[in-house]
N, C-alpha and C positions, 0 to 999 in steps of 0.2 A: 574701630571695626567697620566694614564697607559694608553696605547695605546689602551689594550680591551676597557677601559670605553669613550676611544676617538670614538671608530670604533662606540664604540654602542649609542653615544650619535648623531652622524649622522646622522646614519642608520634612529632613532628615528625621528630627526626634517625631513630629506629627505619623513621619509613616512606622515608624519603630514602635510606637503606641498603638497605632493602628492594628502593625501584626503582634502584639504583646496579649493584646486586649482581645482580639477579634478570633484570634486561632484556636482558642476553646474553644467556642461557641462554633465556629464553623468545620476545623477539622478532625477535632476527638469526638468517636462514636462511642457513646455506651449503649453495650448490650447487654440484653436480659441469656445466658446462655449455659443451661443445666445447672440452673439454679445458683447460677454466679452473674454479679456485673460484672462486665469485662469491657476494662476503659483502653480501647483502639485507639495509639495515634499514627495514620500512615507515613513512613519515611518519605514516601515520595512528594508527600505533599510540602516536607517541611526543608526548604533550603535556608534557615537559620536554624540558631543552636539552643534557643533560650524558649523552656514554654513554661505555660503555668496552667495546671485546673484546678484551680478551686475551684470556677465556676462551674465547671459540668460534675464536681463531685456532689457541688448543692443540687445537682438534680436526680439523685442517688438517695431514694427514701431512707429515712433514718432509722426503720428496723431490718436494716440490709444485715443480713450476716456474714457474705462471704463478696468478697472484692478481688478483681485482678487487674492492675495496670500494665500494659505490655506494647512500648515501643516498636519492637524490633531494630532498633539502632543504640549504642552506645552515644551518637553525636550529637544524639535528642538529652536536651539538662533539664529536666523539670525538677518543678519547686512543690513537693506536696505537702497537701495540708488537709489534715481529714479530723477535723474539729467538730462538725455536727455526727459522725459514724462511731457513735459509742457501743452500739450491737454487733459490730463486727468481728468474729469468729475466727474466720481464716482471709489473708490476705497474701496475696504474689505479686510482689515485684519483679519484672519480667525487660530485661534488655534497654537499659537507658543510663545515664548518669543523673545521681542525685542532687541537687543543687541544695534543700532543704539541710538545716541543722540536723546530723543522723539520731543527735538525739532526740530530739523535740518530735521525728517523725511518727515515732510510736506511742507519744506520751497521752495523745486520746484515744487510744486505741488498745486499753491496756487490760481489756476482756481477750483478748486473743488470745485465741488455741495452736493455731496452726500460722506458719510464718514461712515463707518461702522467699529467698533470692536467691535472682538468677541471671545471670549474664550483663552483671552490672558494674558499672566503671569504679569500684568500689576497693580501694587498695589497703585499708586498713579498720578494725574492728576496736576500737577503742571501749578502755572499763564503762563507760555511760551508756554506750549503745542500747543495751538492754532493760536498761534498769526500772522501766515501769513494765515490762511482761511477765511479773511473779508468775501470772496461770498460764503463760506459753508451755504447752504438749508436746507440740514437733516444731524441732526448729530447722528445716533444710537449707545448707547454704548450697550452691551448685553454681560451676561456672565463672565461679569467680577468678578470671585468670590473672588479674593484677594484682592481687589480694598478698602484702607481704609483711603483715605484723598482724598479728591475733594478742589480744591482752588479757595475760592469765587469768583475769578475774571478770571478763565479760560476760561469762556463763555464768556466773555466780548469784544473780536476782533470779534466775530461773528457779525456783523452787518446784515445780512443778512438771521441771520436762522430763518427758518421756522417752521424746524418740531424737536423736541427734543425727544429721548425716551434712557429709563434707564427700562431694563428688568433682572432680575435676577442677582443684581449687589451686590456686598459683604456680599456674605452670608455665607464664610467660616471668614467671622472677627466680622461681626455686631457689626462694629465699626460709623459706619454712620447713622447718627440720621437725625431728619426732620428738627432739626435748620441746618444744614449742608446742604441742598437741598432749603433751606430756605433763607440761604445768597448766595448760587449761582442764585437761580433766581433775587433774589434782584440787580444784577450787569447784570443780562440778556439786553440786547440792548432795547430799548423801538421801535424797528422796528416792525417786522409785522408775531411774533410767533404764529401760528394756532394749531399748536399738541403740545397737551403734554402727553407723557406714562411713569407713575411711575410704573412699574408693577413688583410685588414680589422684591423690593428694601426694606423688612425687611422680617429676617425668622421669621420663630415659635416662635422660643425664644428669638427672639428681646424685651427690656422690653419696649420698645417706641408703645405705641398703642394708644397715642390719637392723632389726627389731626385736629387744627385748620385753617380753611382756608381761614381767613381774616389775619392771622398771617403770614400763607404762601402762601399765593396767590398775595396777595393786598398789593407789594410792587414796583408795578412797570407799566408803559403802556402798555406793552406788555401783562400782564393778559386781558384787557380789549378786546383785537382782539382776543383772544384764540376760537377755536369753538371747538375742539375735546380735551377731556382727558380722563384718562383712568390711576383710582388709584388700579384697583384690586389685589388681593392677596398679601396682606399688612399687615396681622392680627390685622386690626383696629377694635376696639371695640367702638369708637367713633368718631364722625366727628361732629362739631361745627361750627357756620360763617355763613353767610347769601353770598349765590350764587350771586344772583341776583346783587349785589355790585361788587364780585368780579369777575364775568363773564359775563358780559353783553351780548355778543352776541353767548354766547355757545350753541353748537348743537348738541354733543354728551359727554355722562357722561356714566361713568360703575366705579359701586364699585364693581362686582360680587365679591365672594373669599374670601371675610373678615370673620369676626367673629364681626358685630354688635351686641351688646346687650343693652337694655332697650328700653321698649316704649316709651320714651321720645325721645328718642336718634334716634331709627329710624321712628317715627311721625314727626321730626320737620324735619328730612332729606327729607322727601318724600313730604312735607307740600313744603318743599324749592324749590325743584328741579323738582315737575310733575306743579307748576303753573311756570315755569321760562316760559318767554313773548318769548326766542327763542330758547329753546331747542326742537327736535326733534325727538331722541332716549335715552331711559335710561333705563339701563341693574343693576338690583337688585336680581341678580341671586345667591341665593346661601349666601346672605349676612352673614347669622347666621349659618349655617351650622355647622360649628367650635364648636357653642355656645350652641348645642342643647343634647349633653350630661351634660352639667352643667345644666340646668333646668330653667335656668334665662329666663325673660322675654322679649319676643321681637313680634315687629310689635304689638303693641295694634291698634284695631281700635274701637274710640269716633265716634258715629253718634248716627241720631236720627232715626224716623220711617218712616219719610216721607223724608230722606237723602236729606237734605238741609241744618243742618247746622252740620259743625265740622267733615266735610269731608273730611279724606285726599286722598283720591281716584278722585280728579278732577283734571285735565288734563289742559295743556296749551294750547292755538292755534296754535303752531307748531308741541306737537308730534305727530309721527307714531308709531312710534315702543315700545311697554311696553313689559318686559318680568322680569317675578317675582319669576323664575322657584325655585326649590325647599329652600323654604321659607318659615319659621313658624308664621300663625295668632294668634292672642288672640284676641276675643271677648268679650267685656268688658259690655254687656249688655243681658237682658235674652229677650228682644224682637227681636227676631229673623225673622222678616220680610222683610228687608234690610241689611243686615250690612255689605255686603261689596258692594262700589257702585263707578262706573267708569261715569263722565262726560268726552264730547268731543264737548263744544260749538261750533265748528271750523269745523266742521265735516273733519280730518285732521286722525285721528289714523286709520292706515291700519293693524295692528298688536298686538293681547295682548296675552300672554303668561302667564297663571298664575299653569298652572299642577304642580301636583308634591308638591304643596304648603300642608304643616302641622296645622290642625286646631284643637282648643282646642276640640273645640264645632259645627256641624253642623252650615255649610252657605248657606244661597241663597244670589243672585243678582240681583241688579236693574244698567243697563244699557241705559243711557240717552244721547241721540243725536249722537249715535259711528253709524250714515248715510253711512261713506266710509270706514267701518271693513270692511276686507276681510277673515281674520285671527283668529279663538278664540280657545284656548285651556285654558279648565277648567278641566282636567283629573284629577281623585285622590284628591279630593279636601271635599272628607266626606260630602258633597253635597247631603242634602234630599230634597229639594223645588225647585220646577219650577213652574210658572203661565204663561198666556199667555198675558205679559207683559213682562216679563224678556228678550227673543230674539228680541222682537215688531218691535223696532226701529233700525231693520239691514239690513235695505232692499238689501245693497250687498255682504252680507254674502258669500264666496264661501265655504269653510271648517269650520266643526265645530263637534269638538271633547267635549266631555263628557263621554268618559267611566272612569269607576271604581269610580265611585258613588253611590248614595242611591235615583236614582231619581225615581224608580219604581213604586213607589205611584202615583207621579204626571202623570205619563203617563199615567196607566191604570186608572187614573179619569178624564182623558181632553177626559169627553164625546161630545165638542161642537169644539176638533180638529183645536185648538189655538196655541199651543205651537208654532210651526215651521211656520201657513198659513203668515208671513210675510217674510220670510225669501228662495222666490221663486227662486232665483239667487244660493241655495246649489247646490254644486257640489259631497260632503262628509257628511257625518255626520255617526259619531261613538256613540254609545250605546252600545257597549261591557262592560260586568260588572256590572251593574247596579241592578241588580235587580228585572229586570221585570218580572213579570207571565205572564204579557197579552197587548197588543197594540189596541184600538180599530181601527177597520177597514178603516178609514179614517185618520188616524192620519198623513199620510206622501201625503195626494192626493194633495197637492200646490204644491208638489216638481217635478215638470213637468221634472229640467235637473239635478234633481238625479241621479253621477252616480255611487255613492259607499254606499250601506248602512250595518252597521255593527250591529247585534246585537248579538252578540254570547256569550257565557257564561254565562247566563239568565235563566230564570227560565218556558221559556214559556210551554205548556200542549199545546197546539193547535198556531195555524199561520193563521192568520185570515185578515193580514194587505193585503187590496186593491191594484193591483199593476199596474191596466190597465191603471194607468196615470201615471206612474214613466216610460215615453216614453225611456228616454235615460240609464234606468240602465243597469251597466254590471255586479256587482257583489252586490250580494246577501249573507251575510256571516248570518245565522242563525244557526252556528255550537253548538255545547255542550249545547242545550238543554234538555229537555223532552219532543220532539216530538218522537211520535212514528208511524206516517204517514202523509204525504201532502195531504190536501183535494183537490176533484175534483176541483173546483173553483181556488184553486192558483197553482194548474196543468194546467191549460188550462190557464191562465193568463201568466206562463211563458212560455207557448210552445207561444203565441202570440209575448210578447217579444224576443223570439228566431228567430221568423219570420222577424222581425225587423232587427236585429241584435246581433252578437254573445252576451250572457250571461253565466256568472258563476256561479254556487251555491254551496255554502257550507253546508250539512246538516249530517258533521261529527260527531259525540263523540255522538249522540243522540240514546235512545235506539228503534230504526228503529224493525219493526216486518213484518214478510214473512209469518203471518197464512195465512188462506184460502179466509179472509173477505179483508183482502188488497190485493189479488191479481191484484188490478188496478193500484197500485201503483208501484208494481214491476216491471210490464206487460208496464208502463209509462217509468219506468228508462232504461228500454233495446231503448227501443225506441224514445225516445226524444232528439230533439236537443240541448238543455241544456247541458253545457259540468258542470261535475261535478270535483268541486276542490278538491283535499284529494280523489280521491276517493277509493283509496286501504285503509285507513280508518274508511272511511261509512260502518257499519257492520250492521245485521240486524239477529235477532230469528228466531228460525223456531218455530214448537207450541211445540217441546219436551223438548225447552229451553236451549238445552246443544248444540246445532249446531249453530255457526255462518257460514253465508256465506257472502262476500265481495260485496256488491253494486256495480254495476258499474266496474268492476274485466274483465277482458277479458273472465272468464267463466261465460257469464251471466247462468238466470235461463230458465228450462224448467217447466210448471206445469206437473205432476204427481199424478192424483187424487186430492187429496187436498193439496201434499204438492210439497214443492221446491227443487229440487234437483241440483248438477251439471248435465249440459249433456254430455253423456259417447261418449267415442270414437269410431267412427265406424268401424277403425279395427286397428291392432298396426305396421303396417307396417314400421312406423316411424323407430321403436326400432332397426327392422333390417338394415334399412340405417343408424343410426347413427353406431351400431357395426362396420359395414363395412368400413365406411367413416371417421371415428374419428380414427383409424390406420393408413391409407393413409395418413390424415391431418398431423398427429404429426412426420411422416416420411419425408414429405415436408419442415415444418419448422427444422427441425436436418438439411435437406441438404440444404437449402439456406442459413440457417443461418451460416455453414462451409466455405460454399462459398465468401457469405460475408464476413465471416473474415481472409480470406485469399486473396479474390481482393478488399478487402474495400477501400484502395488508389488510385488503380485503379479507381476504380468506381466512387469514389469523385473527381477524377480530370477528369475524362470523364463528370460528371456532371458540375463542373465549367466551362469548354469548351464548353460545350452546353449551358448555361447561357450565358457566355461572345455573343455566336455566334446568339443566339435568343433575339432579344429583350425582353426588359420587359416594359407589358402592363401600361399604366400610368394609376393611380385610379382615373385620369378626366374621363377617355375615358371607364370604366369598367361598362359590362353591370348588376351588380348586385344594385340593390334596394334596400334601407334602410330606417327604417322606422321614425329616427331621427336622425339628427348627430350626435350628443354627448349624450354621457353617463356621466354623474358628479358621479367622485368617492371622498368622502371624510366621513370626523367623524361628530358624531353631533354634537363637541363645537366646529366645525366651521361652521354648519349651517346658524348662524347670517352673515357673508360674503355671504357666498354662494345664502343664497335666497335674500340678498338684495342689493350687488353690482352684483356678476358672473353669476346669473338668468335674473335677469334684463337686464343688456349691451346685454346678447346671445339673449335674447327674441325681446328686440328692433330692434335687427339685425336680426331678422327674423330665427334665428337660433333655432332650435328645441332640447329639451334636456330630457332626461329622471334622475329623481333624487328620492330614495327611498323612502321616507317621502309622497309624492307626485302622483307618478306614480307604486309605487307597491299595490298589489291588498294582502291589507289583508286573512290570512289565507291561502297562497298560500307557496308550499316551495320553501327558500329564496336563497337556492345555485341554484335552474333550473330559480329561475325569473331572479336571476343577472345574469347567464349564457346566457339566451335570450335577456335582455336586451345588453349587451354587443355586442353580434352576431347580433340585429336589430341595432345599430349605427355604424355612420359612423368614428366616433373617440371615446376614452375613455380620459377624460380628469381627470386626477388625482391633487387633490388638496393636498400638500404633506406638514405635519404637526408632530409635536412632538407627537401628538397624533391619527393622523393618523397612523404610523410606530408601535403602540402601539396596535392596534386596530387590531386581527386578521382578523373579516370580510375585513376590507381594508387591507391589503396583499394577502388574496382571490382571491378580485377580480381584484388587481394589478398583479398578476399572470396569473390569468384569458385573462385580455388582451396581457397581453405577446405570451400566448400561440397561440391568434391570431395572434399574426405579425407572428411566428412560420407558423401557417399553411396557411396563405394570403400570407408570403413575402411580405408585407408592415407595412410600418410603421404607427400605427392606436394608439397613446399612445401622448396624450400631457400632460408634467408633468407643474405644476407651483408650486414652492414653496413660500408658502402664508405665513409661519413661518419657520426660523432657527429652525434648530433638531441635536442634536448632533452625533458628527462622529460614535462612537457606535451604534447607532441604522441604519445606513449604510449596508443595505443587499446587495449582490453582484445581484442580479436582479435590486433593486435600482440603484446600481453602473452604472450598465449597459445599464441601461435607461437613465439614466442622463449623460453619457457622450455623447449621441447624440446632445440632445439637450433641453432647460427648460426656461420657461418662471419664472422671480422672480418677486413677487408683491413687491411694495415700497409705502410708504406715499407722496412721493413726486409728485404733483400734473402732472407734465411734465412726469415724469415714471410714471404716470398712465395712463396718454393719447394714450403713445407707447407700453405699456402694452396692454391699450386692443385692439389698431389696430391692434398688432403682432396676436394676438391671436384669433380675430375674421377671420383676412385673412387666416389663418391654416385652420379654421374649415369650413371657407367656399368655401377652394379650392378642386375641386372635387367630383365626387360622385351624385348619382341620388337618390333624397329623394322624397318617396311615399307620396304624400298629403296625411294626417291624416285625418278617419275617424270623422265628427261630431259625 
């Protein structure tokens, strides 16, 4: 061997050792971050493939409970080894390749509750894998795209779990079929399993699309305790099995995402699952979706006239929650008097969601015993009939949406002002789209704590609807009509409402007229305390036709004989001061900004010296007023959380929250609402999801708050991340947020607990909140 290739072969292993040895220590960060270590190694730093930490995991105190190691690359192999970390609890593996025996990696580690992988180069689950986590809880696999043998008895040492979920799992092999999820459950512990989530555990092109679930469910004890599962986005076309056998005591079900087809198929699903004896949410969102460019048939509904018999629309005594969101009916009968019809003998459903739903043929509804509704959306649903029967039996009605239907008929013939008089308790009600010409004049007078009424894009000619009893309205949307003025009568109705308390009105896109014979009307808009919505919008004719002038505009009008004019300037003095002063100004900022850039370090560290030496004011002890804590930022597929776990816990807690769906005031623009909402709370809580990240308006307004902490200096931004999002969709504002500090949702019943105590004591330390207006 020649000396060169001696010297170089040295050289070689010296620097190999070098970065073997050295790259713990210099490029994994561990951080201390809500109550978790979180071992960072950046990709960009590592252009080789091979790493190792033991040594920065020995600097991981040894009553550490929770751990997360998280590459962000697949092309990073470490070797781990967590031999002094016998206290640890929960641990996540998080985007890298294992290089470690997969047995040996949990065998010190075998107090674990909580176990998470995720996005790991990880293709096969072998029987040892588990075999020292007897007390493993939750086990979530996620992401695992290469992932193509599962071994029936891998779950089998688990004596103890709880909660299982498989989300987006070999979908670069689709090699794993449901008899393969099929013999793993079958070896599952007969302990005391509650969760289960199959979720997008087959692609598109999986040829495996039917699911029996007496075949696969109903092999074991542990089916029998199950209360939560959740098969979505599976591209199931059929599902077969009788529930009620194989689930006995289930309380939450969600097929949403599939691609169900036939009536048969989804009649006997909905026949099974809305009468199950303890179920009490079920999410059928979306089922056919997939299926609705083929033309096949789905959701038939068999009923009669007097919907009593051959109903699949009747309800258990446990649910609340129905949501059936965009989903295709077929109506299988030409009497059309009932034919889609919800029981709720139990008076138990707080919730029905059916918008967005696709129908052959025109529906109405018959709605029986649903006493504790709070909740109804029938949006877009080709909906021509209403009677004053249909709403009857909802005496706690609070919101109740109906627009872009065909109910205009029935409105403008409910001369005896039925429809709504049971339904005293509305707080909302939407009629946008509909079709209406005309309301008679009493149609909303029961609605005493109305305080949103929507009817805009309609067809009305005059505005007739009574309003001296709609004590608590604040907004008024009658925009994109055909009115062409407000009569004296609902002029002087809403100056009294104004008197009361502030109100909105919207009377934009309408063709508004400024002749001679309405000057009482224009003569009202200068003058009224009505605050008008849109109103650089509101345009209005003069009588020559070709002049618009802006309602409501900072140049109101002046009369001038008989017509309307701008009022002229009374002299232009202005012109000359801006000449003058607009020189001066632009010469100011040339020399400060020089300045600046020549003492800018200066100045910055004179500025930090003056922080360090001045305290900073605590946000307990700060005299500004807000007018709710939190702000709830997040997407609407995760609306379902959000209004009925994270609404709930903050509201029980006395915690006040503002959330879009909710609290924004239709027809209003949506970048100055969420800007004021944000500036009226006292936190911005962001709900941080894969399709949040995706969602412009939610980086908006995650922006939005940023630029608070910017101009407060405090921090007003609680993040929790509610779903895993992949490293990619990682904005550097993200970044930046979340290394402070983030609260993670988990299924595990004890992380839920500390979950929301962390989270309520955040939002309720500090801060002076203005009791809310009735």
């Amino acid at each position: 061997m020649s000396p060169s290739y001696t010297a170089l072969t040295a050289i070689c292993g010296a620097l190999l050792i070098t970065m073997i040895a050295g790259c713990p220590m210099k490029d994994y960060v561990c951080k201390w971050e809500s109550g978790v270590y979180v071992l960072h190694c950046n990709p960009d730093v590592y252009n080789y493939t091979f790493l190792t930490v033991v040594s920065t995991i020995r600097k991981i105190p040894t009553n550490a409970t929770r751990l997360k190691v998280q590459c962000f690359s697949q092309r990073i192999v470490v070797d781990l080894k967590f031999s002094r970390l016998w206290n640890i609890r929960e641990l996540t593996l998080d985007t890298f390749t294992v290089k470690s025996n997969r047995t040996k990696i949990f065998k010190y580690v075998a107090h674990l509750r909580r176990l998470t992988l995720r996005n790991l180069d990880w293709s096969r689950l072998e029987k040892e894998t588990f075999r020292y986590l007897s007390k493993l809880q939750t086990l979530s696999i996620e992401r695992l795209d290469s992932l193509e043998y599962i071994h029936p008895e891998v779950l089998a040492p688990l004596q103890s779990l709880q909660s299982l979920s498989f989300r987006h799992v070999g979908a670069k092999k689709d090699r794993l079929r449901y008899s393969d999820y099929a013999a793993l459950l079958r070896h599952l512990p007969s302990g005391g399993l509650r969760t289960l989530v199959m979720y997008d555990v087959h692609s598109d092109n999986h040829p495996e699309t039917k699911l029996n679930i007496d075949v696969m469910f109903n092999n074991g004890q542990w089916s029998k305790r199950l209360r939560y599962l959740d098969l979505g986005c599976n591209n199931l076309v059929s599902i077969d099995g009788n529930p009620a056998r194989s689930w006995p005591v289930l309380e939450y079900i969600s097929v949403a995402e599939n691609s169900l087809l036939g009536a048969t198929t989804i009649n006997a699903f909905w026949m099974q699952f809305c009468t199950h004896m303890t179920l009490e949410t079920i999410d059928l969102s979306r089922i056919n979706e997939r299926a609705l460019s083929s033309g096949d048939a789905v959701f038939q509904l068999t009923v009669d006239d007097t919907c009593r018999l051959g109903v699949p629309m009747r309800l258990g005594p446990r649910i609340r929650s129905v949501s059936v969101r965009d989903t295709t009916f077929i109506a299988n009968t030409d009497t059309l008097h009932y034919p889609l019809c919800f029981h709720d003998d139990r008076d138990t459903v707080h919730y029905v969601d059916l918008s967005n739903a696709r129908t052959t043929r025109p529906l109405s509804f018959s709605f029986r015993h649903l006493h504790a509704l709070r909740y109804l959306n029938i949006q877009n649903l080709n909906t021509r009939r209403l009677t004053g029967t249909t709403f009857s039996r909802m005496p706690n009605l609070t919101m109740l949406l109906l627009g872009r239907n065909l109910i205009g008929g029935s409105i403008a013939n409910d001369s005896v002002n039925a429809l709504f008089a049971s339904n005293t308790q509305l707080r909302m009600l939407d009629l946008a789209e509909c079709h209406i010409s005309s309301v008679p004049p009493g149609e909303f007078s029961q609605l005493n704590r109305l305080q949103i009424l929507n009817l805009s894009h309609n067809e009305m000619t005059t505005f007739t609807v009574k309003l001296d009893k709609l004590a608590a309205l604040r907004l008024l949307n009658i925009s994109h009509n055909k009115l062409t003025t407000l009569s004296g009568a609902t002029r002087k109705q809403l100056d009294d409402l104004a008197w009361r308390g502030p109100i909105q009105v919207d009377i934009s896109g309408n063709p508004l007229r400024c002749f001679s014979n309405h000057s009482e009307f224009a003569t009202w808009a200068e003058t009224t305390a009505v605050e008008f919505v849109n109103a650089e919008k509101t345009l209005c004719t003069c009588e020559n036709g070709t002049q618009r002038m802006a309602l409501g505009d900072e140049s109101r009008f002046t009369e001038r004989g008989t017509e309307f004019v701008e009022k002229e300037t009374a002299n232009n003095a202005w012109k000359y001061g801006i000449g003058i002063s607009l020189p001066m100004v632009v010469l100011a900022v040339v020399i400060s900004a020089y300045v600046w850039h020549r003492c800018r370090w200066k100045c910055a560290f004179y500025c930090h010296q003056m922080q360090r030496l001045t305290p900073v004011a605590d946000s307990t002890t700060s005299d500004r007023v807000y007018k709710r804590d939190a702000f709830i930022c997040y997407n609407s597929n995760d609306s379902t959380w959000v209004c009925h776990d994270l609404l709930k816990h903050l509201e029980d807690s006395r915690i006040s929250t503002v959330i879009h769906h909710r609290d924004f005031l239709p027809g209003s623009v949506l970048e100055e609402t969420i800007r004021e909402s944000i500036d009226m709370s006292r936190f911005t809580v962001l709900v941080l999801s894969p399709d949040f990240l995706a969602s412009n308006w939610c980086l908006l307004e995650m922006h939005l708050a940023r630029n608070r902490i910017i101009s407060e200096g405090r921090d007003v931004i609680v993040p929790i991340i509610l779903r895993e999002f992949p490293t990619s969709q990682l904005t550097r504002t993200l970044e930046g947020i979340l290394s402070k500090s983030y609260i993670q949702w988990t299924e595990d019943p004890e992380g839920q607990a500390l979950f929301w105590d962390k989270l309520i004591t955040k939002l309720k330390k500090g801060g002076n909140i203005r009791p809310l207006e009735n």
